[in-house]
PyMOL Python script that loads the backbone (N, CA, C, O; Angstrom):
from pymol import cmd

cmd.read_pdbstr("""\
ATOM      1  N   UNK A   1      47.726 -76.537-185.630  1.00  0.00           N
ATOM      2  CA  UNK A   1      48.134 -75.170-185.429  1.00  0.00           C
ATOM      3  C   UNK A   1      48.693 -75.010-184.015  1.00  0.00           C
ATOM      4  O   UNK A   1      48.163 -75.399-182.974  1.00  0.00           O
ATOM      5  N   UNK A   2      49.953 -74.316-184.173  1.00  0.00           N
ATOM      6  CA  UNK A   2      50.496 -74.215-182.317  1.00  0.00           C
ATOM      7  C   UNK A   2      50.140 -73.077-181.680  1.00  0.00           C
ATOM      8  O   UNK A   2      50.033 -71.988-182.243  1.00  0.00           O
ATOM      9  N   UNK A   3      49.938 -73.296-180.436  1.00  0.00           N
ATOM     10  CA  UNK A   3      49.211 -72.367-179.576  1.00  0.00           C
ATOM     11  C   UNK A   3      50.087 -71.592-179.086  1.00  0.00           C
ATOM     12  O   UNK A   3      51.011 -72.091-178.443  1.00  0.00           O
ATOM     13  N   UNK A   4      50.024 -70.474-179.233  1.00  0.00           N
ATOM     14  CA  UNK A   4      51.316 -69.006-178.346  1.00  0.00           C
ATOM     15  C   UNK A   4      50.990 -68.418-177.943  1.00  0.00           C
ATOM     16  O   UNK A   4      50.355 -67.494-178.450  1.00  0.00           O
ATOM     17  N   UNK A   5      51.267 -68.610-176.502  1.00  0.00           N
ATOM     18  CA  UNK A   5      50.829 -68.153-174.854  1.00  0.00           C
ATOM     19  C   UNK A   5      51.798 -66.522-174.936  1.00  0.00           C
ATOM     20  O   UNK A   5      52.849 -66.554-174.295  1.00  0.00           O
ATOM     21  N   UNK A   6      51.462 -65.108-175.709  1.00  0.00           N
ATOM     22  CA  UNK A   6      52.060 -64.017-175.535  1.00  0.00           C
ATOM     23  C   UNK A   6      52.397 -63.936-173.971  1.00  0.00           C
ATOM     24  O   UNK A   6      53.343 -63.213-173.656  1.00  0.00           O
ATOM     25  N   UNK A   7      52.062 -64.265-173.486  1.00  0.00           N
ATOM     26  CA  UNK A   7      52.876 -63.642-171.730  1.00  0.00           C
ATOM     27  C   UNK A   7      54.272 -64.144-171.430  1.00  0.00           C
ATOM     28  O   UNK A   7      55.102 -63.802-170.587  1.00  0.00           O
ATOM     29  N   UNK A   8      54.273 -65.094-172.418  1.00  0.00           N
ATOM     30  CA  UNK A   8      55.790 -65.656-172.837  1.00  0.00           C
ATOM     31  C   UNK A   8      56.609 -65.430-173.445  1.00  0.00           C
ATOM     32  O   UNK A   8      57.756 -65.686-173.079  1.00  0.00           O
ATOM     33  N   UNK A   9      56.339 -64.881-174.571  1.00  0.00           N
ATOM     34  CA  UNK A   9      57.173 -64.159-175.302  1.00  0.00           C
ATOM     35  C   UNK A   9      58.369 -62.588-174.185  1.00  0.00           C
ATOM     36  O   UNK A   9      58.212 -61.860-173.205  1.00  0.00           O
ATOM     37  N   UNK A  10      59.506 -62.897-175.302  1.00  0.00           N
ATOM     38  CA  UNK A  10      60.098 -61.720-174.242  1.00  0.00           C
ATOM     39  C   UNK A  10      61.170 -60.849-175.367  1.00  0.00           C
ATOM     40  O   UNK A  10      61.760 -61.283-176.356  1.00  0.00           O
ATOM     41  N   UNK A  11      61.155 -60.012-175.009  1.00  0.00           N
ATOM     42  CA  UNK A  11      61.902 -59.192-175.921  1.00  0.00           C
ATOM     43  C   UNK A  11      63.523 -59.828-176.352  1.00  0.00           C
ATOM     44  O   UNK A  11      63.731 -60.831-175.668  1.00  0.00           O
ATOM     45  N   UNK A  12      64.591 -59.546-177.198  1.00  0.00           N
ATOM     46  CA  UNK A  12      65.449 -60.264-177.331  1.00  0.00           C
ATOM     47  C   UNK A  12      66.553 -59.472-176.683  1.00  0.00           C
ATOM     48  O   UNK A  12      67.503 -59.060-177.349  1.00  0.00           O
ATOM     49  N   UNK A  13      66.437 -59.256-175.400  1.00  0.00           N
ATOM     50  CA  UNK A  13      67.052 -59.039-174.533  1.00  0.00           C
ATOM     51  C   UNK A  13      67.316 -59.935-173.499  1.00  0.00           C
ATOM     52  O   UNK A  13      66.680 -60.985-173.404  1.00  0.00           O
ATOM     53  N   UNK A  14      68.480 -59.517-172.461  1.00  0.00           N
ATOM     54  CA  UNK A  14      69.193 -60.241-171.543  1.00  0.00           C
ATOM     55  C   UNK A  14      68.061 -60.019-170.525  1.00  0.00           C
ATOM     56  O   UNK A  14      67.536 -58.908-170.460  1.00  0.00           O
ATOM     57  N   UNK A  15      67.600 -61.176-169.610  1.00  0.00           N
ATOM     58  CA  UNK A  15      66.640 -61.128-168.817  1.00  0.00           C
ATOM     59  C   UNK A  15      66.990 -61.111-167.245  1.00  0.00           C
ATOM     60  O   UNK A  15      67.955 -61.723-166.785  1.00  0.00           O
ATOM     61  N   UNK A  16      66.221 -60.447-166.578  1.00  0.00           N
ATOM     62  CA  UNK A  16      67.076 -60.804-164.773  1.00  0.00           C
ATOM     63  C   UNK A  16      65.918 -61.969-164.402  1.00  0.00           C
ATOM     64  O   UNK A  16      64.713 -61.897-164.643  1.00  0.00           O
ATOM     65  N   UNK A  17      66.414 -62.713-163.954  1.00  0.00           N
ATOM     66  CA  UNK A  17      65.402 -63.940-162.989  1.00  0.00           C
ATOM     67  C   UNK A  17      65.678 -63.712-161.954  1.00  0.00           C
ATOM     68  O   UNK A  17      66.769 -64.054-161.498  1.00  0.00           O
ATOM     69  N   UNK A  18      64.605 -62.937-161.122  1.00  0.00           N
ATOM     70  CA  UNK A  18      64.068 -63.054-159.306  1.00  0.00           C
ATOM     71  C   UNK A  18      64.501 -63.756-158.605  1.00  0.00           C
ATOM     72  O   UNK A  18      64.157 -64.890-158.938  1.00  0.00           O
ATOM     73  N   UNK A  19      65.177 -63.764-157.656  1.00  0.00           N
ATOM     74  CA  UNK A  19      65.398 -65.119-156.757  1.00  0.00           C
ATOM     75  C   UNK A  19      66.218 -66.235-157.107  1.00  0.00           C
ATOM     76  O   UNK A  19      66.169 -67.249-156.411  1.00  0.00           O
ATOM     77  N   UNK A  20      67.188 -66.147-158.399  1.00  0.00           N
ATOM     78  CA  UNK A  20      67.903 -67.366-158.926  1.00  0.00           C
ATOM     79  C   UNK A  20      68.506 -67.774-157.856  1.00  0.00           C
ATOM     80  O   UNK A  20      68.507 -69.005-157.844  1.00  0.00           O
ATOM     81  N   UNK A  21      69.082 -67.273-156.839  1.00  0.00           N
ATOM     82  CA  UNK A  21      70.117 -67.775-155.598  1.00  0.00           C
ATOM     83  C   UNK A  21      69.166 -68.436-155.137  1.00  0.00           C
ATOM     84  O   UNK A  21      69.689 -69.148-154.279  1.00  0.00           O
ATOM     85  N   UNK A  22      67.712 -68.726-155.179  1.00  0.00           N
ATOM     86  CA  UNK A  22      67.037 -69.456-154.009  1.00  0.00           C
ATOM     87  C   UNK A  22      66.555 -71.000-154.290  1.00  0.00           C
ATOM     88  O   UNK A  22      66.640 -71.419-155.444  1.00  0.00           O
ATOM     89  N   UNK A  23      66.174 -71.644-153.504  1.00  0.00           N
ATOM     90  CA  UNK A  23      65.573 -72.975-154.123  1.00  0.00           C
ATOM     91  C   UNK A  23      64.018 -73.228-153.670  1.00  0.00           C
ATOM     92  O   UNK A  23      63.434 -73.340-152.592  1.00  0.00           O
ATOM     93  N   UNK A  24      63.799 -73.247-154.500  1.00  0.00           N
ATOM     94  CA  UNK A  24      61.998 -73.579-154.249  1.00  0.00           C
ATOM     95  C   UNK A  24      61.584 -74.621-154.634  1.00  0.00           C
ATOM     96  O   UNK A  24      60.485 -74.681-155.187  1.00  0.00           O
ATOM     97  N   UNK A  25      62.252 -75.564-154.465  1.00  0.00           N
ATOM     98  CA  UNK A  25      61.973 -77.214-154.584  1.00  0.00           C
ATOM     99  C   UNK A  25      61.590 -77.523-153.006  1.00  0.00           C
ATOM    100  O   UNK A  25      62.253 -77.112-152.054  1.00  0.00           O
ATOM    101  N   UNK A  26      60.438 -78.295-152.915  1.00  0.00           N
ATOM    102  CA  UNK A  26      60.340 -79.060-151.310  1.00  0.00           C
ATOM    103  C   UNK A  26      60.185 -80.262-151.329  1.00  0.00           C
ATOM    104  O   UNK A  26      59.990 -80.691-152.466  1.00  0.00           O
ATOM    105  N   UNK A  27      60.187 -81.052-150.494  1.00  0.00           N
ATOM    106  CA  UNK A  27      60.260 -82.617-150.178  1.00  0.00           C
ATOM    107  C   UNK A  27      58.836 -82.306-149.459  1.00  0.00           C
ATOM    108  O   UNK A  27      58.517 -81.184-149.065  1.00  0.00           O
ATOM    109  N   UNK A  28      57.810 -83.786-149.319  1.00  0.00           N
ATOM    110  CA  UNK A  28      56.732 -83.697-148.700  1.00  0.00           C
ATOM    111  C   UNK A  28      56.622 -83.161-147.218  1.00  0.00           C
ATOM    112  O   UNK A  28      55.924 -82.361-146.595  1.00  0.00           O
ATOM    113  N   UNK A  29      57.580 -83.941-147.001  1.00  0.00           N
ATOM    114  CA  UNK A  29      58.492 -83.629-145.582  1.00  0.00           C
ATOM    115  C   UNK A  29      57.855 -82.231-144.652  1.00  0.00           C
ATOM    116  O   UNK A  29      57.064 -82.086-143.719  1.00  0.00           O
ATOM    117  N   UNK A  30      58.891 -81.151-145.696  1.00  0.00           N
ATOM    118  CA  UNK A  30      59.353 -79.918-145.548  1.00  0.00           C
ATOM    119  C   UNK A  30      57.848 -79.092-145.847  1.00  0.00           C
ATOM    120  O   UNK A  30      57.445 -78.194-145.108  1.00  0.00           O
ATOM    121  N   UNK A  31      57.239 -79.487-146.850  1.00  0.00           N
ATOM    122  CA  UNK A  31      56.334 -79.093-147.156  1.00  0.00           C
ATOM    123  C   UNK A  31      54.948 -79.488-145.800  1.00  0.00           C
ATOM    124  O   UNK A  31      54.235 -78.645-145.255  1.00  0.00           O
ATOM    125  N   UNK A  32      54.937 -80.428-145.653  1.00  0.00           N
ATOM    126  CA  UNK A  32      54.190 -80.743-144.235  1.00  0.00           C
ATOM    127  C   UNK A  32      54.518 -79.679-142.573  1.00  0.00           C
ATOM    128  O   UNK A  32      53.818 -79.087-141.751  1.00  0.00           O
ATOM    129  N   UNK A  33      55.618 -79.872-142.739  1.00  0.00           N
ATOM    130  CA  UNK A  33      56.540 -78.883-141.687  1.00  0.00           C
ATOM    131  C   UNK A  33      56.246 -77.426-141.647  1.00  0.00           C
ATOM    132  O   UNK A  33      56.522 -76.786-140.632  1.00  0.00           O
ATOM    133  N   UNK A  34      55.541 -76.688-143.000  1.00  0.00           N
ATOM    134  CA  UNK A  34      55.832 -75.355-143.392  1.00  0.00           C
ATOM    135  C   UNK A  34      54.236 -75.493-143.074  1.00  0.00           C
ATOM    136  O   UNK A  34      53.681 -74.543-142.523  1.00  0.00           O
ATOM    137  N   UNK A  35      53.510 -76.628-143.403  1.00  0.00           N
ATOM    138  CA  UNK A  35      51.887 -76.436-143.331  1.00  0.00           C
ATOM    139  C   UNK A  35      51.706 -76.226-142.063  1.00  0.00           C
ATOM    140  O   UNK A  35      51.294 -75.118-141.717  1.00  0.00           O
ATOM    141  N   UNK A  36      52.044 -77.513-140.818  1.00  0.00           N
ATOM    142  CA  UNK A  36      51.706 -77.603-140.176  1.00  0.00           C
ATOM    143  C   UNK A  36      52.255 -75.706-139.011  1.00  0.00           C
ATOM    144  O   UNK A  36      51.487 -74.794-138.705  1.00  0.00           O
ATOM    145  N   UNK A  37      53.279 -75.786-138.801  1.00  0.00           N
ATOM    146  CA  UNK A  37      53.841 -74.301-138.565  1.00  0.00           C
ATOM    147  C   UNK A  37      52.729 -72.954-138.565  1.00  0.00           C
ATOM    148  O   UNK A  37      52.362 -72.290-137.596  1.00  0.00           O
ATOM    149  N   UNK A  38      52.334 -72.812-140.050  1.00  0.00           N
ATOM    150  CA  UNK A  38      51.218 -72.410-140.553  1.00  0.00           C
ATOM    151  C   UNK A  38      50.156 -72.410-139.802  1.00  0.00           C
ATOM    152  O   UNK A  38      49.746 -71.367-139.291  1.00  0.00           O
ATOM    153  N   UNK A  39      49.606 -73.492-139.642  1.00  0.00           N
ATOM    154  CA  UNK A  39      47.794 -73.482-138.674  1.00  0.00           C
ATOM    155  C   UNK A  39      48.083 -73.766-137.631  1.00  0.00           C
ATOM    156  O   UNK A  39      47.199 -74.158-136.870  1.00  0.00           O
ATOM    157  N   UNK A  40      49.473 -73.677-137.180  1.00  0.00           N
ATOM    158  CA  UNK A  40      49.962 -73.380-135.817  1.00  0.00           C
ATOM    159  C   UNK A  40      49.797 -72.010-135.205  1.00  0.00           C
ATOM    160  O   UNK A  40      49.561 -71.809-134.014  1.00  0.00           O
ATOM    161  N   UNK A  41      49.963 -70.981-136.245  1.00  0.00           N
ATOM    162  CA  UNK A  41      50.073 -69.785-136.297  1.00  0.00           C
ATOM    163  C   UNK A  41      51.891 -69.010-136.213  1.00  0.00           C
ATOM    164  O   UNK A  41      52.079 -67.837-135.891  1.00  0.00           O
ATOM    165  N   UNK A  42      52.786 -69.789-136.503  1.00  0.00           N
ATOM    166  CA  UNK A  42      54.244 -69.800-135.938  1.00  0.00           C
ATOM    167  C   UNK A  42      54.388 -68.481-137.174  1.00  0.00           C
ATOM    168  O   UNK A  42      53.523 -68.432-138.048  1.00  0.00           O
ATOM    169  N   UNK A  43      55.285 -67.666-137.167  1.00  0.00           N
ATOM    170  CA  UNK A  43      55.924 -66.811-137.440  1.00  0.00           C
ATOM    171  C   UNK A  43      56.624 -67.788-138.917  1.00  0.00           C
ATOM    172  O   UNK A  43      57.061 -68.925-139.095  1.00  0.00           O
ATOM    173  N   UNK A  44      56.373 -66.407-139.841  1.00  0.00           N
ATOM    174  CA  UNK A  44      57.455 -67.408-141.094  1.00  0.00           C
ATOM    175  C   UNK A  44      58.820 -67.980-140.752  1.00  0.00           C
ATOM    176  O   UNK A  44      59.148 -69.157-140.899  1.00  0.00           O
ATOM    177  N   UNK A  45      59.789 -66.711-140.138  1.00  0.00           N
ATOM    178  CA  UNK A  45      61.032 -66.909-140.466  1.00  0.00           C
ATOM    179  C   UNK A  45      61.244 -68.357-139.121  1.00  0.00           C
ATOM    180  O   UNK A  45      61.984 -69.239-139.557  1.00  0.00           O
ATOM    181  N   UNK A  46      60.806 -68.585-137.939  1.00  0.00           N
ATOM    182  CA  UNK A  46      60.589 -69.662-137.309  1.00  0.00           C
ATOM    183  C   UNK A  46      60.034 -70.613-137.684  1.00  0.00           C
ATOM    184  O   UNK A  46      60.241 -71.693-137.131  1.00  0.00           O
ATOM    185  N   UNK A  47      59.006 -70.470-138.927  1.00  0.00           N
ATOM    186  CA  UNK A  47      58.891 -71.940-139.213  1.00  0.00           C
ATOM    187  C   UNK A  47      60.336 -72.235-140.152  1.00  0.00           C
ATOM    188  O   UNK A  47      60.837 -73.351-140.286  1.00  0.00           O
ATOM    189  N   UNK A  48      60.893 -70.898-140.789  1.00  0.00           N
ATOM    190  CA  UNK A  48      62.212 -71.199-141.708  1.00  0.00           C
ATOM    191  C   UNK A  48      63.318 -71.860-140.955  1.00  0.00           C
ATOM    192  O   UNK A  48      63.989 -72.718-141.529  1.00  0.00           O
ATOM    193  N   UNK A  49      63.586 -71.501-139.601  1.00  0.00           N
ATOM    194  CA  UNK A  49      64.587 -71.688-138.649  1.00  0.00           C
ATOM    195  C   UNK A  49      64.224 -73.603-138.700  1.00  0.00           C
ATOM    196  O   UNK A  49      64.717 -74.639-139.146  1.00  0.00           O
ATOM    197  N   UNK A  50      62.995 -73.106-137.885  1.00  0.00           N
ATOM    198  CA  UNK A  50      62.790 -75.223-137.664  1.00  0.00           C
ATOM    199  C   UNK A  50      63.016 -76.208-139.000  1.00  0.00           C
ATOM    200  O   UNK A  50      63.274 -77.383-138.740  1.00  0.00           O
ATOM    201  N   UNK A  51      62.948 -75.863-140.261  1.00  0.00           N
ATOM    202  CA  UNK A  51      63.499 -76.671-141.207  1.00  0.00           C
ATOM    203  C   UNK A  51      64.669 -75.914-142.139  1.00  0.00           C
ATOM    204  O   UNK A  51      64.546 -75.976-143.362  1.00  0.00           O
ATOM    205  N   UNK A  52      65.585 -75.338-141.665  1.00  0.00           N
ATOM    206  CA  UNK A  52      66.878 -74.625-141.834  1.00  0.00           C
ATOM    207  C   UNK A  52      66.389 -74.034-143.816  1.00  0.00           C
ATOM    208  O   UNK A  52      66.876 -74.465-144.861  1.00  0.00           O
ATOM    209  N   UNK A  53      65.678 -73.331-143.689  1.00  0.00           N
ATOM    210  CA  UNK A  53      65.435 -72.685-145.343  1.00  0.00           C
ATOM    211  C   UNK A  53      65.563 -71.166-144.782  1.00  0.00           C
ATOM    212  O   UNK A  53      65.609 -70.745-143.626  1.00  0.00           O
ATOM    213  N   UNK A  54      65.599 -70.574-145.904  1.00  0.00           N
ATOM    214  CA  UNK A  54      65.319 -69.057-145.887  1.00  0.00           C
ATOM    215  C   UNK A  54      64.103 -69.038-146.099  1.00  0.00           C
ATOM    216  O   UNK A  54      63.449 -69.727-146.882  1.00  0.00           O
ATOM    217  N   UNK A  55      63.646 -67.927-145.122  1.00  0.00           N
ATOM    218  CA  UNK A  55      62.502 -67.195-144.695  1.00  0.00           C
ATOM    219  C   UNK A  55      61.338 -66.814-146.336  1.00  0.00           C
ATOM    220  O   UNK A  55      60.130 -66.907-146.556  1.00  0.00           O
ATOM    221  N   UNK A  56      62.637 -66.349-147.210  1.00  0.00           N
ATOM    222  CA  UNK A  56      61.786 -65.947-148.579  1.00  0.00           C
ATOM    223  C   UNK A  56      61.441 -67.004-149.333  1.00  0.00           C
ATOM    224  O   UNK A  56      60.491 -66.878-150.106  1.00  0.00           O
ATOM    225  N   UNK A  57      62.022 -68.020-149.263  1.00  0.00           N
ATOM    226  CA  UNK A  57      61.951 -69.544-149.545  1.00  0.00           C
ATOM    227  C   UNK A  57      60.044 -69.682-149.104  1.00  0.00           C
ATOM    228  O   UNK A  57      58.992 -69.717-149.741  1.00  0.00           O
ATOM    229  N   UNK A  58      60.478 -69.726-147.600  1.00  0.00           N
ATOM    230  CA  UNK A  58      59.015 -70.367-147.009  1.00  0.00           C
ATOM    231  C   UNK A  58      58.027 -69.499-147.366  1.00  0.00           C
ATOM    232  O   UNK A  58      56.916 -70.009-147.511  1.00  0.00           O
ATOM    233  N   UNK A  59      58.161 -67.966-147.601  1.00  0.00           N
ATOM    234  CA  UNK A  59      57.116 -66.913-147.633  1.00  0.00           C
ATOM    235  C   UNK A  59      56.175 -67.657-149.303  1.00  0.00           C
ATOM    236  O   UNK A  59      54.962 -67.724-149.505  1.00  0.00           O
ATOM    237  N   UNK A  60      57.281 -68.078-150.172  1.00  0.00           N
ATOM    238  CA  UNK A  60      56.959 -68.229-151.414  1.00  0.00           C
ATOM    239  C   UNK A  60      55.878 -69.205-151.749  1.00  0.00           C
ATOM    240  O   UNK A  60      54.830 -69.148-152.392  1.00  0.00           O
ATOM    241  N   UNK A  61      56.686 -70.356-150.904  1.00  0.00           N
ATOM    242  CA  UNK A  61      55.795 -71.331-150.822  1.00  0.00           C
ATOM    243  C   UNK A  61      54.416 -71.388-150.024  1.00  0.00           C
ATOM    244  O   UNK A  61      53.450 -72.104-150.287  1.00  0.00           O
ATOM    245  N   UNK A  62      54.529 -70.612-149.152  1.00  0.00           N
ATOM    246  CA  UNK A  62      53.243 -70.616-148.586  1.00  0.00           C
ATOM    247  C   UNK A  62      51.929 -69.958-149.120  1.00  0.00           C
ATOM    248  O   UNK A  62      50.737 -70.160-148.888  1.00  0.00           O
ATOM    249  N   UNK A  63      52.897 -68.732-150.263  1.00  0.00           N
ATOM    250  CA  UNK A  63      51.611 -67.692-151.395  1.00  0.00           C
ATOM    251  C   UNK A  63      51.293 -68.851-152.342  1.00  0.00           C
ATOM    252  O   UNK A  63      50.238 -68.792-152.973  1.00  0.00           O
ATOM    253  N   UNK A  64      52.152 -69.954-152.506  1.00  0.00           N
ATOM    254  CA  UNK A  64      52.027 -70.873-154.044  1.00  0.00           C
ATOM    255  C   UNK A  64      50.551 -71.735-153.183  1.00  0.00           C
ATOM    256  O   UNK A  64      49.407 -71.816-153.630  1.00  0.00           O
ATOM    257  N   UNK A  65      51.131 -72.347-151.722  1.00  0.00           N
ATOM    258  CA  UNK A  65      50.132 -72.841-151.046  1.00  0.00           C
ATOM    259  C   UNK A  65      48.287 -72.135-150.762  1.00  0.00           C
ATOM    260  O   UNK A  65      47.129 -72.549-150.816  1.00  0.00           O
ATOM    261  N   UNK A  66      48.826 -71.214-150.541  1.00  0.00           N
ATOM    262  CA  UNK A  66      47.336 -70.311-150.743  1.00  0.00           C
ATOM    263  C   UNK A  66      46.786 -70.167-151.776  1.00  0.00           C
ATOM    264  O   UNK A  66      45.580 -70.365-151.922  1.00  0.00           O
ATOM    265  N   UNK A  67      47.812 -69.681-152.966  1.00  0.00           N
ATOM    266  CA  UNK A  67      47.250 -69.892-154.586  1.00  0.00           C
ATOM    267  C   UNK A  67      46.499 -70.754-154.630  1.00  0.00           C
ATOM    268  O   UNK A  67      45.356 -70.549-155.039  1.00  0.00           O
ATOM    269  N   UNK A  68      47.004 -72.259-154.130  1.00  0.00           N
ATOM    270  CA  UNK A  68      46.256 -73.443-155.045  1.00  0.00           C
ATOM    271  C   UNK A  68      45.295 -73.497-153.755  1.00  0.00           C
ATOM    272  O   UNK A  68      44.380 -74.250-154.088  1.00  0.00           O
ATOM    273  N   UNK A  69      45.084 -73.079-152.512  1.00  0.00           N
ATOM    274  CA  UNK A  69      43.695 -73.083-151.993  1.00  0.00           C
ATOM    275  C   UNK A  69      44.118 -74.957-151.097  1.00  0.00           C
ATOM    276  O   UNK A  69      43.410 -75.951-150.934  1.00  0.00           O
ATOM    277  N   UNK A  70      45.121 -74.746-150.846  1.00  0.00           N
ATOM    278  CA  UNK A  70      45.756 -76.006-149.542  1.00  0.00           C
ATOM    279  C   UNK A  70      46.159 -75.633-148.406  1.00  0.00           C
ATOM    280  O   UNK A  70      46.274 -76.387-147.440  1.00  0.00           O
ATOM    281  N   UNK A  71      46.449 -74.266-148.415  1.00  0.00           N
ATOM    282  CA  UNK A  71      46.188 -73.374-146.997  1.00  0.00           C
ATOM    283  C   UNK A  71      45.291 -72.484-146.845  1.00  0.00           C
ATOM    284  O   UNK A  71      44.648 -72.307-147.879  1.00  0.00           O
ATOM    285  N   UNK A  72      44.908 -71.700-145.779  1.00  0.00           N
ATOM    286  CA  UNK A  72      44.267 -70.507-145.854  1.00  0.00           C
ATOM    287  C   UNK A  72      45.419 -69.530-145.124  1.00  0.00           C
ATOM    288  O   UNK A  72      46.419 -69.714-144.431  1.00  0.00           O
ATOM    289  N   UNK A  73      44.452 -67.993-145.873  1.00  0.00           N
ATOM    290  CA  UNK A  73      45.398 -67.153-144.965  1.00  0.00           C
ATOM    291  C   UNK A  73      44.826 -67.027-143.739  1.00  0.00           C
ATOM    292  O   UNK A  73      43.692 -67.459-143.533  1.00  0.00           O
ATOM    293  N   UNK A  74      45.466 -66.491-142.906  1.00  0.00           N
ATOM    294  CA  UNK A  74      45.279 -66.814-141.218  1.00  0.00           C
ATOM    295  C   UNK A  74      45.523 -65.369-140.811  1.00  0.00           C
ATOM    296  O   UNK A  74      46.236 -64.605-141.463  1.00  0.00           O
ATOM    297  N   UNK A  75      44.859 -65.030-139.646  1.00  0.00           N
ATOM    298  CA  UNK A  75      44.952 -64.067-139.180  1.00  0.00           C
ATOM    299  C   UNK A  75      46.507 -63.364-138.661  1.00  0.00           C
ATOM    300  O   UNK A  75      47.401 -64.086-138.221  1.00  0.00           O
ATOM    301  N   UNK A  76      46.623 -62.198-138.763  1.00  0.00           N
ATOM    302  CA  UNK A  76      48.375 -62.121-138.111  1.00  0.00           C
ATOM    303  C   UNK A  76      49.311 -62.586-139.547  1.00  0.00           C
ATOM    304  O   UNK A  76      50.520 -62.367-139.470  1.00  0.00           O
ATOM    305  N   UNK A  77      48.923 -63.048-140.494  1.00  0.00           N
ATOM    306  CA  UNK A  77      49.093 -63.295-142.143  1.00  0.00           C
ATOM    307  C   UNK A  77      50.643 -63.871-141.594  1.00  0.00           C
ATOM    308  O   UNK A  77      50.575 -64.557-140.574  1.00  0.00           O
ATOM    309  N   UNK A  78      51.963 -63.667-142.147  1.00  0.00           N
ATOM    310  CA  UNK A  78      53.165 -63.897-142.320  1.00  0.00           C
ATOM    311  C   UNK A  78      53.713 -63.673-140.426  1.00  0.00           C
ATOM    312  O   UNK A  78      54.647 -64.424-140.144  1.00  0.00           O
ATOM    313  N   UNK A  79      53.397 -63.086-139.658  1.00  0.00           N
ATOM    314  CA  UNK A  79      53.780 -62.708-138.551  1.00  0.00           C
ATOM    315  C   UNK A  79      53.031 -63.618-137.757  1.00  0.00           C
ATOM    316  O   UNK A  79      53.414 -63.639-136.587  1.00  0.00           O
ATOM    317  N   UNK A  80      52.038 -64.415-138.037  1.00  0.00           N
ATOM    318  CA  UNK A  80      51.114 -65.399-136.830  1.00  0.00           C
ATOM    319  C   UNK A  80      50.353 -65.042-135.627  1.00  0.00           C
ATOM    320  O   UNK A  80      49.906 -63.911-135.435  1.00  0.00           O
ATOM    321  N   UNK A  81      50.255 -65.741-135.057  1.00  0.00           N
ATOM    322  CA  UNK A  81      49.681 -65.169-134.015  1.00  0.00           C
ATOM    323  C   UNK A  81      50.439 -65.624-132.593  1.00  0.00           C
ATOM    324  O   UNK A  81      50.081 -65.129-131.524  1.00  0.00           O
ATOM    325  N   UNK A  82      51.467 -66.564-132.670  1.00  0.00           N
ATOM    326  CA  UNK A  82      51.933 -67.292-131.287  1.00  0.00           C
ATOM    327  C   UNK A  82      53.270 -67.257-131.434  1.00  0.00           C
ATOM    328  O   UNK A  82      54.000 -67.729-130.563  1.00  0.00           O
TER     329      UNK A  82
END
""", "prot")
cmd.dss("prot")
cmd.show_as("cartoon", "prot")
cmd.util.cbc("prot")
cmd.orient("prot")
């Protein structure tokens, strides 16, 4: 019997997708770069500057990072502290 996840289902309408202009793929790299930045306390859009992404890019990844509980949130949240 197949299993159907309703939060998936969607009406048979034309859909808008959020953010299609953006890329939310990272390399370990980049992803190390955005951590470390992070428990630095650096400002989002400066940690975006130091590895040339958009700011909403890094904001995303860093909520996906907190989701799964590989960062914490930090005081000063998205704005830092330094």
């Amino acid at each position: 019997m197949a299993v159907i996840d309703i939060r998936k289902m969607r009406a048979q309408e034309e859909l808008y997708i959020a953010y299609a202009d953006r890329d939310f793929s990272w390399t370990k790299a980049e992803m190390q770069e955005v951590i470390q930045g992070w428990e630095q306390g650096v400002h989002i859009s400066d940690i975006a500057k130091r590895i040339h992404r958009d700011a909403d890019e890094v904001a995303i990844l860093i909520m996906d990072l907190v989701r799964q509980k590989r960062i914490k949130t930090r005081k000063g949240g998205a704005f830092g502290w330094g």
